[in-house]
N, C-alpha and C positions, 0 to 999 in steps of 0.2 A: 504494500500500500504506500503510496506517496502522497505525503503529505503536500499541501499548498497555503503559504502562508497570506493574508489578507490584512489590513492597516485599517478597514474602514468597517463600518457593523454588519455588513452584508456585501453579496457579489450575487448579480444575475446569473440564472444558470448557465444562460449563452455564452455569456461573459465569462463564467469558470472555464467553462469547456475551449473557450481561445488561449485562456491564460493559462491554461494548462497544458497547450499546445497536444490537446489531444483531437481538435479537426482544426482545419486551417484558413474558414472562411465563416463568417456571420450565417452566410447564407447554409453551409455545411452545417451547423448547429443547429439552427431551424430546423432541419430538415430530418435531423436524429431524431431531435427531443419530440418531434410532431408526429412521428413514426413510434414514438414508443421504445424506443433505443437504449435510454437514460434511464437511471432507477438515483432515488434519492433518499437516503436512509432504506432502504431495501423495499421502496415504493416507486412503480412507473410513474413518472413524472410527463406530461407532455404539455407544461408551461413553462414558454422558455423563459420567463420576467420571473421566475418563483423565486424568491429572497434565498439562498443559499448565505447560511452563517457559522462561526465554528463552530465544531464541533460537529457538522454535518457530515456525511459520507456519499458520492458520487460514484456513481459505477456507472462505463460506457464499454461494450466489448469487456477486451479484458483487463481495462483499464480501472482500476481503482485509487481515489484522490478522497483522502481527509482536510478538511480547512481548517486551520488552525488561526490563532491572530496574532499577527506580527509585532 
């Protein structure tokens, strides 16, 4: 699991999934999180504006990402 550190009280989910350089386009995030792709504390998520904060957990593929605060 790889953590991802955050400075401010929250991060869009679209917005995690760039910064976390796990797709590599706005439009690529859209298009996961709207398909059902994303899971968010071990729940499909398919809003990409949904407030991601620490302590949350991100799963795409096999990618897994904790937010922690900076």
């Amino acid at each position: 699991m790889e953590q991802i550190a955050i400075n401010t009280e929250f991060i869009k989910l679209d917005a995690l999934l760039k910064y976390a350089a796990l797709v590599g386009t706005g439009g690529e995030a859209k298009m996961v999180i709207s398909e059902g792709m994303v899971s968010v504390n071990g729940e499909v998520c398919t809003m990409r504006g949904k407030k991601i904060r620490p302590g949350d957990v991100v799963r795409f593929e096999r990618f897994t990402v904790e937010v922690t605060q900076a």
